[in-house]
mmCIF entry with sequence, helices, sheets and N, C-alpha, C, O atoms, coordinates in Angstrom:
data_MODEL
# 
_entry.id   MODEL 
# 
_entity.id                         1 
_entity.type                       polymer 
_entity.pdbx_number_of_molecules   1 
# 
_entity_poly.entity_id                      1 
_entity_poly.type                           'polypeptide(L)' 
_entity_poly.nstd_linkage                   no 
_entity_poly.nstd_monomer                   no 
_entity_poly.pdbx_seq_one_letter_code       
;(UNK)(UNK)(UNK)(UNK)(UNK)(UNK)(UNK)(UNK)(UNK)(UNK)(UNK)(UNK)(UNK)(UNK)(UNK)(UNK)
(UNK)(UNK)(UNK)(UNK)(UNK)(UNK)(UNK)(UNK)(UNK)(UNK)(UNK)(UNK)(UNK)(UNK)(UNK)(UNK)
(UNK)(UNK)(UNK)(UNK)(UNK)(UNK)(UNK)(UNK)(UNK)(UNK)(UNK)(UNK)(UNK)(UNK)(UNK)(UNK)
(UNK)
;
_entity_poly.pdbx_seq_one_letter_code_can   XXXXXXXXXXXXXXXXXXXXXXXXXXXXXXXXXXXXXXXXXXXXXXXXX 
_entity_poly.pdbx_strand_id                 A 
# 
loop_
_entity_poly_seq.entity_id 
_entity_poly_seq.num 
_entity_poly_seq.mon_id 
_entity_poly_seq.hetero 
1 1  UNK n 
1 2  UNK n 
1 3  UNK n 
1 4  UNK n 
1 5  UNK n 
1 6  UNK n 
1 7  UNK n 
1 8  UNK n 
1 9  UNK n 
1 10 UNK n 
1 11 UNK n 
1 12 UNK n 
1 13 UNK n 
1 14 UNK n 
1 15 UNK n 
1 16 UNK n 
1 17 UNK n 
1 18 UNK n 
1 19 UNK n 
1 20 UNK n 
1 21 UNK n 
1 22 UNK n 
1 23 UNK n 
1 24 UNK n 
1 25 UNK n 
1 26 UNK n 
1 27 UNK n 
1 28 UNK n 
1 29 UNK n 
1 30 UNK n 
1 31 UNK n 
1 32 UNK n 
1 33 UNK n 
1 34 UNK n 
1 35 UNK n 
1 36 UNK n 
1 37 UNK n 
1 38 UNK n 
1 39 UNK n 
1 40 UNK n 
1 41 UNK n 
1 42 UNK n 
1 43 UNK n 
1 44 UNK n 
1 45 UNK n 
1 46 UNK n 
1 47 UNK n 
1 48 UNK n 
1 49 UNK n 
# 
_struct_asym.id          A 
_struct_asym.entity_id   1 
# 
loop_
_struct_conf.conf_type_id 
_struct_conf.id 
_struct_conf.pdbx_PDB_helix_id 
_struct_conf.beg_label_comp_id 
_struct_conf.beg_label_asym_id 
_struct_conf.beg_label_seq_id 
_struct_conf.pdbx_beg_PDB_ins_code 
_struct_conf.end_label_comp_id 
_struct_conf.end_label_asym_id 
_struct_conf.end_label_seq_id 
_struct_conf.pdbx_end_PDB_ins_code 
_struct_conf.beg_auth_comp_id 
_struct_conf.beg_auth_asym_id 
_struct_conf.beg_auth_seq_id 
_struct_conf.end_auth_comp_id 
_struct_conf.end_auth_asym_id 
_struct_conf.end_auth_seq_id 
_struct_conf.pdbx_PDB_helix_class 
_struct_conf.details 
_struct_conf.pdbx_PDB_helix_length 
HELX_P HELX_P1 AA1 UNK A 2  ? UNK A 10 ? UNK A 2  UNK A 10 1 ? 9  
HELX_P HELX_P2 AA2 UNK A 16 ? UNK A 21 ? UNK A 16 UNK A 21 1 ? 6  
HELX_P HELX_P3 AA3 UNK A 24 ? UNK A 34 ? UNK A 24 UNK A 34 1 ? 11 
HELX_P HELX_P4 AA4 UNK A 38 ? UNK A 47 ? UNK A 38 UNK A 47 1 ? 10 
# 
_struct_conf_type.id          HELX_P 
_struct_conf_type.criteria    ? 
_struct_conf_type.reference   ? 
# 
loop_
_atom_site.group_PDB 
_atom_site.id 
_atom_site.type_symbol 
_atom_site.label_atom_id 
_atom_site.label_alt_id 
_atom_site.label_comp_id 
_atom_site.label_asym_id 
_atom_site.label_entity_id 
_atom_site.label_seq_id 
_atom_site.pdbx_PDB_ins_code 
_atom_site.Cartn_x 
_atom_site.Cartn_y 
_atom_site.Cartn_z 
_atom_site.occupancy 
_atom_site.B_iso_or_equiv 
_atom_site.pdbx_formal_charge 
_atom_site.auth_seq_id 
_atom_site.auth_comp_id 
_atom_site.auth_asym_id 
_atom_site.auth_atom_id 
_atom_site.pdbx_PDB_model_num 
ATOM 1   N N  . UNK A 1 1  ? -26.557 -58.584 -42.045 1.00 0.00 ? 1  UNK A N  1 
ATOM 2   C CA . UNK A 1 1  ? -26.965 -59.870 -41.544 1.00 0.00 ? 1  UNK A CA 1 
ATOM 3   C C  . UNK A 1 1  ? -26.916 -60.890 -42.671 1.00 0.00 ? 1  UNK A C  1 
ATOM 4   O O  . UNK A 1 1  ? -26.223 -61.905 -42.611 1.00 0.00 ? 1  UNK A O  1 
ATOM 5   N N  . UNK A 1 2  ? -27.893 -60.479 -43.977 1.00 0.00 ? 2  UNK A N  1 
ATOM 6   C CA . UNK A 1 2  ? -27.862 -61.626 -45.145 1.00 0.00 ? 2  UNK A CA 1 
ATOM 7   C C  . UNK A 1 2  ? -26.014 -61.727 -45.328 1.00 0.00 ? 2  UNK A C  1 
ATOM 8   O O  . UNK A 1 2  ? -25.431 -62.800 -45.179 1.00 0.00 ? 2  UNK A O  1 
ATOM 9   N N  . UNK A 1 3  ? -25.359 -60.561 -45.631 1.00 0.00 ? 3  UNK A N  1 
ATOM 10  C CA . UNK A 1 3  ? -23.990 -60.324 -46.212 1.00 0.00 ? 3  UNK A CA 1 
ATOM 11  C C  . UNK A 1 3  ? -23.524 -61.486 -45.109 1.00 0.00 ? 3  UNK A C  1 
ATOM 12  O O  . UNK A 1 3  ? -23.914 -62.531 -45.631 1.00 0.00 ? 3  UNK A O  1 
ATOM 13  N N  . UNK A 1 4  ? -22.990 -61.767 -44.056 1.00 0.00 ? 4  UNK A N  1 
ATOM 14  C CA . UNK A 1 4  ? -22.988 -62.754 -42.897 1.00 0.00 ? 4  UNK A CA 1 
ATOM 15  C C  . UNK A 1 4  ? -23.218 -63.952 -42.850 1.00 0.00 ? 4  UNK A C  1 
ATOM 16  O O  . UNK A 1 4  ? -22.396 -64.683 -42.298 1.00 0.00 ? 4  UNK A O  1 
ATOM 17  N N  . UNK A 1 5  ? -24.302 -64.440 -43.368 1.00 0.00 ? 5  UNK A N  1 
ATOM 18  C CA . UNK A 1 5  ? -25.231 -65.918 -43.334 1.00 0.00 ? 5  UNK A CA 1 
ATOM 19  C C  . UNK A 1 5  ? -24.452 -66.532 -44.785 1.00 0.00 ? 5  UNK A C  1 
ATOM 20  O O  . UNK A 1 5  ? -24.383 -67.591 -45.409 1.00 0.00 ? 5  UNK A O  1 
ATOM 21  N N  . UNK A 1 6  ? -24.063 -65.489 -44.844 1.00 0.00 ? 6  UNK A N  1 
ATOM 22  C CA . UNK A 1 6  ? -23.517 -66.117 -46.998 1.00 0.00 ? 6  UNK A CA 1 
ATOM 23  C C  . UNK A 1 6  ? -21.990 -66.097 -46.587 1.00 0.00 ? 6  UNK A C  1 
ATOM 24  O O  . UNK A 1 6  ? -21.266 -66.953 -47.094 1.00 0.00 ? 6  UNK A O  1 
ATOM 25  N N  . UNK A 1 7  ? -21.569 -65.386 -45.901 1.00 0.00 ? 7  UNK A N  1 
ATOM 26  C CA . UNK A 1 7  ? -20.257 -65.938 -45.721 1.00 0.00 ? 7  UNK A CA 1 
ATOM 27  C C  . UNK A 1 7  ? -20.039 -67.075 -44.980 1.00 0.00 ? 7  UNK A C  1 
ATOM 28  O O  . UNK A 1 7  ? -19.185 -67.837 -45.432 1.00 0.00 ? 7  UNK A O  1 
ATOM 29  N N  . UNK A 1 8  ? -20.562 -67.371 -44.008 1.00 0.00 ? 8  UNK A N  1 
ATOM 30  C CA . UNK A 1 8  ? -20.454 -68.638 -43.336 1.00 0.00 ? 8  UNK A CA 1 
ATOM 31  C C  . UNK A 1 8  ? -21.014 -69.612 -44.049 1.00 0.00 ? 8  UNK A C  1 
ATOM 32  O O  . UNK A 1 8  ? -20.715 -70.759 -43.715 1.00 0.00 ? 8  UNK A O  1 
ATOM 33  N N  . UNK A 1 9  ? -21.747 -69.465 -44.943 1.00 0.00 ? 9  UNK A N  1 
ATOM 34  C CA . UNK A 1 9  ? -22.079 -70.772 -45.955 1.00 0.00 ? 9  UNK A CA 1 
ATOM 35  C C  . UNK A 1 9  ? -20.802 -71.294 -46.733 1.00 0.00 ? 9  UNK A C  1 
ATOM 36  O O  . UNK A 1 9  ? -20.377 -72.428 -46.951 1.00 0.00 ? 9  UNK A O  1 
ATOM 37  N N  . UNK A 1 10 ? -20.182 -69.540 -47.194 1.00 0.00 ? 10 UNK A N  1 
ATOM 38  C CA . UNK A 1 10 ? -19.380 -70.371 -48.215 1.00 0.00 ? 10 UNK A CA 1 
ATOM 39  C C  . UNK A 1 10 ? -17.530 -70.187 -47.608 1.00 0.00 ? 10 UNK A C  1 
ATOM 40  O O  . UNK A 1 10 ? -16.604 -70.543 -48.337 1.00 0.00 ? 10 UNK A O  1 
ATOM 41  N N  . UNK A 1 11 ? -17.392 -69.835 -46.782 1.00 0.00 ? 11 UNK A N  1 
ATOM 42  C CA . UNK A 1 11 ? -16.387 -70.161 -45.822 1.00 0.00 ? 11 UNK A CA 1 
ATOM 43  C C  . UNK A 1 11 ? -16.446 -71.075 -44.427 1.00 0.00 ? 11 UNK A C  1 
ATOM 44  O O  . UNK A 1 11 ? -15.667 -71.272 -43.495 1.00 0.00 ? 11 UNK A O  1 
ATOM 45  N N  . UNK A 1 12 ? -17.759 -71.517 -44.774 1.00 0.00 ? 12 UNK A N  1 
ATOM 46  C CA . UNK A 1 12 ? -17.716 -72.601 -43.144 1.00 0.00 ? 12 UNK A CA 1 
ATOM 47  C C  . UNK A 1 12 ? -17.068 -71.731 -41.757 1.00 0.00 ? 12 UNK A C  1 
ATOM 48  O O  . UNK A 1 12 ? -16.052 -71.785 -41.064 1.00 0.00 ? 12 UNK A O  1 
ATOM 49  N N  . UNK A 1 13 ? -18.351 -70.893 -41.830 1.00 0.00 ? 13 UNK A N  1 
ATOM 50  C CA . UNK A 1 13 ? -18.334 -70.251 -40.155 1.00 0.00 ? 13 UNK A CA 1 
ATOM 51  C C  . UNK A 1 13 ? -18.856 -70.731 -39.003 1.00 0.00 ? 13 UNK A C  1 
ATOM 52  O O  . UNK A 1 13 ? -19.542 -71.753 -39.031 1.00 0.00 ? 13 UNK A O  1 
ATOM 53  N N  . UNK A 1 14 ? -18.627 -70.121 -37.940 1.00 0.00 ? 14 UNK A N  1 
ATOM 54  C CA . UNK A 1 14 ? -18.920 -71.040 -36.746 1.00 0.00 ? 14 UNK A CA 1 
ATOM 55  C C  . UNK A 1 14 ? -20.132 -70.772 -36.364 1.00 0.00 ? 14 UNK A C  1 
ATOM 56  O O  . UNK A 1 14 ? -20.600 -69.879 -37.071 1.00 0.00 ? 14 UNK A O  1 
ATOM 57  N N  . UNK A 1 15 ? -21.029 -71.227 -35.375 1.00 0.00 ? 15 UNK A N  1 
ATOM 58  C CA . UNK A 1 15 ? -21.764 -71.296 -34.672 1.00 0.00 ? 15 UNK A CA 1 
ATOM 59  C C  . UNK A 1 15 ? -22.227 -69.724 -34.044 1.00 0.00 ? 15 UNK A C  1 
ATOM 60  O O  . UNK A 1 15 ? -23.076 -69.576 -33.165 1.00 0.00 ? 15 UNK A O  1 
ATOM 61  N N  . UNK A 1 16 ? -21.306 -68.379 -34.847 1.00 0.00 ? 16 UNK A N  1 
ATOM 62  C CA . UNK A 1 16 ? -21.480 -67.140 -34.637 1.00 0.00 ? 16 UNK A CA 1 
ATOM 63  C C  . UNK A 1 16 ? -23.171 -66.501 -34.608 1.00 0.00 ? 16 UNK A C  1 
ATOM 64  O O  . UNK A 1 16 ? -23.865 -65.886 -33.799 1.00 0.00 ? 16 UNK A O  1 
ATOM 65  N N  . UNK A 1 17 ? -23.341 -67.092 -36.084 1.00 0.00 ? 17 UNK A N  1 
ATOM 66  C CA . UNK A 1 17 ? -24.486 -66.764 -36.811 1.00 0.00 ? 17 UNK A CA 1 
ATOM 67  C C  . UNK A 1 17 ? -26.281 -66.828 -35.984 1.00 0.00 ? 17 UNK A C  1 
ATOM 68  O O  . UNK A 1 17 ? -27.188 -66.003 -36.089 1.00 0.00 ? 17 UNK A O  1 
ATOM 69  N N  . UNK A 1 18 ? -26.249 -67.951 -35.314 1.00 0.00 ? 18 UNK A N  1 
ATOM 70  C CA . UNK A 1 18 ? -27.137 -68.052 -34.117 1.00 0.00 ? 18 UNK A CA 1 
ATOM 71  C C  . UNK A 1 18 ? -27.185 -67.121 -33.323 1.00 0.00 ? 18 UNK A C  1 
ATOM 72  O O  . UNK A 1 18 ? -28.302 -66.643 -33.124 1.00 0.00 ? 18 UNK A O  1 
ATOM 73  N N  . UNK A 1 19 ? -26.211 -66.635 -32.718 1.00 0.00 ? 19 UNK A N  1 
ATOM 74  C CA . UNK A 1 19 ? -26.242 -65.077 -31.567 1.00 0.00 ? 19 UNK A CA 1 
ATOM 75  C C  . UNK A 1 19 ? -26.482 -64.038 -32.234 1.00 0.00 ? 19 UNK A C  1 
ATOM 76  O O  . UNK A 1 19 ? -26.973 -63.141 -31.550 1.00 0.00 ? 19 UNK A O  1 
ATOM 77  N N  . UNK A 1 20 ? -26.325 -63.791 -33.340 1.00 0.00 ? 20 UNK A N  1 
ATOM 78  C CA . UNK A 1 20 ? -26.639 -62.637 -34.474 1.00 0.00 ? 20 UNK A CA 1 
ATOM 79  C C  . UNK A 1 20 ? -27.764 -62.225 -34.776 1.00 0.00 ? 20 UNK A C  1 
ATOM 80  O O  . UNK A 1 20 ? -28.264 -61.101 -34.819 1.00 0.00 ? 20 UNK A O  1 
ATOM 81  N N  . UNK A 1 21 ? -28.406 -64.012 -35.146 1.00 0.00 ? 21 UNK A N  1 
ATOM 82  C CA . UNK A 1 21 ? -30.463 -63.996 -35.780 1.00 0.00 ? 21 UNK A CA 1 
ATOM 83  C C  . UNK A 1 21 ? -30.976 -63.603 -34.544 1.00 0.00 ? 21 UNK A C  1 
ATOM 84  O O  . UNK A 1 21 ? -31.648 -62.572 -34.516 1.00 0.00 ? 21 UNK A O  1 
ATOM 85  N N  . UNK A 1 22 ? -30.782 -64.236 -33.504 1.00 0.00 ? 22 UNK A N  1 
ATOM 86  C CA . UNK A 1 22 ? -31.147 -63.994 -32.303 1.00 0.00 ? 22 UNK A CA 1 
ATOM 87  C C  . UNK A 1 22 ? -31.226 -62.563 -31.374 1.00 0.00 ? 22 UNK A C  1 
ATOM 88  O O  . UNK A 1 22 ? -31.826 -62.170 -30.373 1.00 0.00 ? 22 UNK A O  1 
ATOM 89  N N  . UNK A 1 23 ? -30.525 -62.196 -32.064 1.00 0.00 ? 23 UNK A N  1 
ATOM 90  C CA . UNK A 1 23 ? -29.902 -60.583 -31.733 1.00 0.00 ? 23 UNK A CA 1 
ATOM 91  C C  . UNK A 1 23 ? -30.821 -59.641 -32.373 1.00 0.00 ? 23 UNK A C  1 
ATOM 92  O O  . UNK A 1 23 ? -31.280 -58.599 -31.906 1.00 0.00 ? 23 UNK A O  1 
ATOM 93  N N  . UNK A 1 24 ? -31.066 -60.319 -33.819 1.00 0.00 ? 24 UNK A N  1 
ATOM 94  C CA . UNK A 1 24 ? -31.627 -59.097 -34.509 1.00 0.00 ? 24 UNK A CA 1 
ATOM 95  C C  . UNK A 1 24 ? -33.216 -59.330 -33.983 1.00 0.00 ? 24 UNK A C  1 
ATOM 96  O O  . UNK A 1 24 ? -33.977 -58.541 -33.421 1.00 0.00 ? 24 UNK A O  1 
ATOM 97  N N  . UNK A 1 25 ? -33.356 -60.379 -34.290 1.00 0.00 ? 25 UNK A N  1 
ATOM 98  C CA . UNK A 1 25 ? -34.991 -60.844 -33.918 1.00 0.00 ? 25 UNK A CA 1 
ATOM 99  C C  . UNK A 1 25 ? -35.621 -60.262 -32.744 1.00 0.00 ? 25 UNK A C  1 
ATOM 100 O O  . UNK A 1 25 ? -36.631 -59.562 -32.675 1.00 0.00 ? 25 UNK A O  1 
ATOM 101 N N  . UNK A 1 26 ? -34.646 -60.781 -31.612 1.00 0.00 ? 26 UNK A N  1 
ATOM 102 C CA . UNK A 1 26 ? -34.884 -59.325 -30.211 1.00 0.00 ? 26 UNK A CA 1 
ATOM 103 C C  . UNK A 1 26 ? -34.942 -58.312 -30.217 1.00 0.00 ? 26 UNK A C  1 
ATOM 104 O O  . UNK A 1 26 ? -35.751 -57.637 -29.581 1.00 0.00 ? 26 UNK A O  1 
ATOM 105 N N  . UNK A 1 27 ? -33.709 -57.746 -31.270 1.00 0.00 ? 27 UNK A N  1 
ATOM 106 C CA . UNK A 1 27 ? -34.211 -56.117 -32.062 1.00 0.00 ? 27 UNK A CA 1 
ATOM 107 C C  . UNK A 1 27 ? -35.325 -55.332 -32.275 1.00 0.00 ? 27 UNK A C  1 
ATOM 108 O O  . UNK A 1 27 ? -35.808 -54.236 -31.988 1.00 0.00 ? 27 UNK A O  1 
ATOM 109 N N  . UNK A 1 28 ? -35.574 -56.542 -33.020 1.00 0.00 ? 28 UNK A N  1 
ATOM 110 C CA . UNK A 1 28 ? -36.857 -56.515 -34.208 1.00 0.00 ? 28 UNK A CA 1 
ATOM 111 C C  . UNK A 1 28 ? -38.228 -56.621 -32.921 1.00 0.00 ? 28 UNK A C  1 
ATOM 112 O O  . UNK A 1 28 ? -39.026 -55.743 -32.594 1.00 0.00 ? 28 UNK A O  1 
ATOM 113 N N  . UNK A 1 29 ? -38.103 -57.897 -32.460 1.00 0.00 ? 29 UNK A N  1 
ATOM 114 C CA . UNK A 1 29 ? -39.636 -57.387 -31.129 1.00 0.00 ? 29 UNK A CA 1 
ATOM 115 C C  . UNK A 1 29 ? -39.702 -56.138 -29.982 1.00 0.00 ? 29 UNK A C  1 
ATOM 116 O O  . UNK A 1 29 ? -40.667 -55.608 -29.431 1.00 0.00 ? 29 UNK A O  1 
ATOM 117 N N  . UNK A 1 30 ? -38.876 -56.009 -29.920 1.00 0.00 ? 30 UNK A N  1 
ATOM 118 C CA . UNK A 1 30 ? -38.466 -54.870 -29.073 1.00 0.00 ? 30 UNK A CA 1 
ATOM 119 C C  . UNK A 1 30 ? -38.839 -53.513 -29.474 1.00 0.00 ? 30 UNK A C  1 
ATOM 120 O O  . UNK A 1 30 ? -39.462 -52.591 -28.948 1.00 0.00 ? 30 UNK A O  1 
ATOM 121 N N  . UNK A 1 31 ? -38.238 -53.710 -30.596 1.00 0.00 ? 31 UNK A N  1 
ATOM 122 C CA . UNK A 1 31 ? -38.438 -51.702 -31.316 1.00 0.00 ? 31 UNK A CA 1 
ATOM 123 C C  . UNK A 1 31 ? -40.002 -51.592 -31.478 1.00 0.00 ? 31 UNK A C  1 
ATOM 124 O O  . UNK A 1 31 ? -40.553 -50.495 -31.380 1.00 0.00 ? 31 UNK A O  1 
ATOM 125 N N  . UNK A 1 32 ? -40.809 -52.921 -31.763 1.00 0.00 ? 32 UNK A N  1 
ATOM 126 C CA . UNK A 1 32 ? -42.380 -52.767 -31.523 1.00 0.00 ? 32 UNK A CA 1 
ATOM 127 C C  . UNK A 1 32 ? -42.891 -52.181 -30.101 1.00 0.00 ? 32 UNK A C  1 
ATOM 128 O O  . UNK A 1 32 ? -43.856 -51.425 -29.991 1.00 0.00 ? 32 UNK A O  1 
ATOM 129 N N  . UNK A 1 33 ? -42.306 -52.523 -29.317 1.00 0.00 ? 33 UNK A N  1 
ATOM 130 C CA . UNK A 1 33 ? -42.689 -52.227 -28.086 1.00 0.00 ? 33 UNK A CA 1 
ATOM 131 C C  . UNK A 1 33 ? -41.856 -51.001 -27.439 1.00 0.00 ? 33 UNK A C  1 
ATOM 132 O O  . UNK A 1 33 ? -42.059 -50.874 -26.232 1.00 0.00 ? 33 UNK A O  1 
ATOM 133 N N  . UNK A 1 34 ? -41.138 -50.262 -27.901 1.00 0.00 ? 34 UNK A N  1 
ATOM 134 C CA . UNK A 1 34 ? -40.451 -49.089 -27.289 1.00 0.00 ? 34 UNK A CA 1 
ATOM 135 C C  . UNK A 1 34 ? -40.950 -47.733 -28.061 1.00 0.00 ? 34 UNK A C  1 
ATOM 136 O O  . UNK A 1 34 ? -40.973 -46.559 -27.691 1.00 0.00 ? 34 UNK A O  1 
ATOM 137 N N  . UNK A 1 35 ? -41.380 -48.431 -29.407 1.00 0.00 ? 35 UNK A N  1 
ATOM 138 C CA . UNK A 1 35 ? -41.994 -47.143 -30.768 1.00 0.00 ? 35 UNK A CA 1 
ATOM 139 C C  . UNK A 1 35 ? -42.836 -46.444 -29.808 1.00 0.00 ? 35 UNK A C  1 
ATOM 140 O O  . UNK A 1 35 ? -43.513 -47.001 -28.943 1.00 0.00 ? 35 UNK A O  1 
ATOM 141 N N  . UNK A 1 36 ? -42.720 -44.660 -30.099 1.00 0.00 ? 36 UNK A N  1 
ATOM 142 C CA . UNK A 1 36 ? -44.331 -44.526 -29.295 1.00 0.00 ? 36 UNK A CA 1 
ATOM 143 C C  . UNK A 1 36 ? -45.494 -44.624 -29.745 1.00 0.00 ? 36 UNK A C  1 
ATOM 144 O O  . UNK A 1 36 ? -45.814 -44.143 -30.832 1.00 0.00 ? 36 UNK A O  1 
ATOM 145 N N  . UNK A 1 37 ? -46.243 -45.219 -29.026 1.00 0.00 ? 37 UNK A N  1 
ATOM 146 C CA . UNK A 1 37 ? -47.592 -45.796 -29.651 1.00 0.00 ? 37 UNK A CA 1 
ATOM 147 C C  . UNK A 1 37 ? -47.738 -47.219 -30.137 1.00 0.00 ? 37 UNK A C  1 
ATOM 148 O O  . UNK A 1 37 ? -48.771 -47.873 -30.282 1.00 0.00 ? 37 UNK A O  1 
ATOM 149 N N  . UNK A 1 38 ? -45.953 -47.696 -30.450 1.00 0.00 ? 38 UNK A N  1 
ATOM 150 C CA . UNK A 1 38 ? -46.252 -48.992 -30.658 1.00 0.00 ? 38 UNK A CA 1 
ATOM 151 C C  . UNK A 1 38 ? -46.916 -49.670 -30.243 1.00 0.00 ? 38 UNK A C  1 
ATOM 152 O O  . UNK A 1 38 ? -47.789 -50.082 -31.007 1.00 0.00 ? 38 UNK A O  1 
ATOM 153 N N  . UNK A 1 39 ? -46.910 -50.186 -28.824 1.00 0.00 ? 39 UNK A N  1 
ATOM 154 C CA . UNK A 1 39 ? -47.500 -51.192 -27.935 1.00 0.00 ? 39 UNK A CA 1 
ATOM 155 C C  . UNK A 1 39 ? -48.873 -51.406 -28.134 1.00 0.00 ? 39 UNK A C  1 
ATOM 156 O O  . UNK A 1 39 ? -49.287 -52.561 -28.034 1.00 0.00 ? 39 UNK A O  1 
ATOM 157 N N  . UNK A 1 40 ? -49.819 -50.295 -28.455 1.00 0.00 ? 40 UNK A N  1 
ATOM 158 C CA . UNK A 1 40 ? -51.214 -49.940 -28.417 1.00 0.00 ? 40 UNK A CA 1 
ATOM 159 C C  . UNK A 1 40 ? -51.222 -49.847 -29.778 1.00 0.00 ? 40 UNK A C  1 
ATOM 160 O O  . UNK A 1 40 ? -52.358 -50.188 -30.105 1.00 0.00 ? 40 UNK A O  1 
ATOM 161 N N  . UNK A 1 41 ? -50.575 -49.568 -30.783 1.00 0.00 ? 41 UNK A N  1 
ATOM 162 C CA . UNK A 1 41 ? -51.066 -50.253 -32.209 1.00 0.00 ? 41 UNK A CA 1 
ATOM 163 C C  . UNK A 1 41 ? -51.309 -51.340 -32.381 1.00 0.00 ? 41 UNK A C  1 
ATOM 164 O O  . UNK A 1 41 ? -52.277 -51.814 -32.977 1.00 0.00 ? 41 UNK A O  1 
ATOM 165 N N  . UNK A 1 42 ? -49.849 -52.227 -31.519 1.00 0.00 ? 42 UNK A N  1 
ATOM 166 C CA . UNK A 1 42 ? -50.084 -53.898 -31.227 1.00 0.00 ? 42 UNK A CA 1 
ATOM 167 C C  . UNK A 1 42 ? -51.070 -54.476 -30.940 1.00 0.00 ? 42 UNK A C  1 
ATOM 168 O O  . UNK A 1 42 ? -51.723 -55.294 -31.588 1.00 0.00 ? 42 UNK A O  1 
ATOM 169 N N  . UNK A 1 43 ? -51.268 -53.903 -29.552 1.00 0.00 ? 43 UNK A N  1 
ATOM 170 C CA . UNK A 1 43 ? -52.761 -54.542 -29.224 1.00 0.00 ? 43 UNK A CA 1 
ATOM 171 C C  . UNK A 1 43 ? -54.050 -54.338 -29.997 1.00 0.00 ? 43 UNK A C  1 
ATOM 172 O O  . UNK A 1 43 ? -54.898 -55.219 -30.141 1.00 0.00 ? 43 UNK A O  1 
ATOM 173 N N  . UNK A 1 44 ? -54.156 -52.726 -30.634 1.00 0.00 ? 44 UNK A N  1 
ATOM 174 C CA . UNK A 1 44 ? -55.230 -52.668 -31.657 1.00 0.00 ? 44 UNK A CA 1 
ATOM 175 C C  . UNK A 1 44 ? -55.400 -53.702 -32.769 1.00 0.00 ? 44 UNK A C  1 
ATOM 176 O O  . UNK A 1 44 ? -56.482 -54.166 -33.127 1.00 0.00 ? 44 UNK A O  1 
ATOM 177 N N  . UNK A 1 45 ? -54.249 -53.994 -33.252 1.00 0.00 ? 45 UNK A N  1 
ATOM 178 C CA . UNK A 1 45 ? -53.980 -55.259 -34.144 1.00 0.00 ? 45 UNK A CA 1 
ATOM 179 C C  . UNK A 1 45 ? -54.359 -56.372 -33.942 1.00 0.00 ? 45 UNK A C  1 
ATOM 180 O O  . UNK A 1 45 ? -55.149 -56.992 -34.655 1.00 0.00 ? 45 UNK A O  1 
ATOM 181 N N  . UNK A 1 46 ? -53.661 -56.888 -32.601 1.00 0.00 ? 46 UNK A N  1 
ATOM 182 C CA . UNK A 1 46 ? -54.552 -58.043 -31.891 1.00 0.00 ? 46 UNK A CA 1 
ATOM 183 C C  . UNK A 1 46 ? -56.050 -58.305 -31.818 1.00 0.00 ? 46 UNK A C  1 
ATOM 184 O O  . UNK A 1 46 ? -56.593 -59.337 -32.213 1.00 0.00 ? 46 UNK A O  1 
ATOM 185 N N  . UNK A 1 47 ? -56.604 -57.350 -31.317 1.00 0.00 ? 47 UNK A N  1 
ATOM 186 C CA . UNK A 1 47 ? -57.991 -57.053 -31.366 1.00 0.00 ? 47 UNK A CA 1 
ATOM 187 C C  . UNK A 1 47 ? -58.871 -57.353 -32.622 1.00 0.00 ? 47 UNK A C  1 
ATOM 188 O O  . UNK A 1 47 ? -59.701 -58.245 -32.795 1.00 0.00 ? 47 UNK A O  1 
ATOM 189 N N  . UNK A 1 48 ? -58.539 -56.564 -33.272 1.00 0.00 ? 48 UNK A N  1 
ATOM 190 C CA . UNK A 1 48 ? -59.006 -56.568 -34.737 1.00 0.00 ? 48 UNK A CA 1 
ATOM 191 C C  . UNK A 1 48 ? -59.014 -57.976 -35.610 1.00 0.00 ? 48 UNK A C  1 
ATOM 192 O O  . UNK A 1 48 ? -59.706 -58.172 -36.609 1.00 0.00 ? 48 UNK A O  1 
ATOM 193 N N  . UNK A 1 49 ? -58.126 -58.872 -35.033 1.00 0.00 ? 49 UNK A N  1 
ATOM 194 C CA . UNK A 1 49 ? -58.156 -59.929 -35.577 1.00 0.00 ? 49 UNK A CA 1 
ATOM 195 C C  . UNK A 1 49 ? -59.335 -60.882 -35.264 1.00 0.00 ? 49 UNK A C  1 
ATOM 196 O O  . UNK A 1 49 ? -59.399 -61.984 -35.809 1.00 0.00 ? 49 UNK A O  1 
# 
């Protein structure tokens, strides 16, 4: 992803890079919520705050 964001800086890439962050970021909330036990660590977390 970083390797990516640096090429389109310094080759002037397109508008790719947006569907990518976006991609991973959905990744990234997701695998919280599919982990087992994730979901309910989450909320323990929540709580605790």
């Amino acid at each position: 992803m970083g390797i990516q964001l640096v090429f389109a800086v310094l080759f002037g890439g397109g508008q790719d890079w947006i569907a990518d962050l976006a991609g991973f970021v959905t990744g990234f909330v997701l695998t919280t919520a599919l982990v087992p036990g994730g979901l309910a660590r989450l909320i323990a977390a929540v709580r605790n705050r």
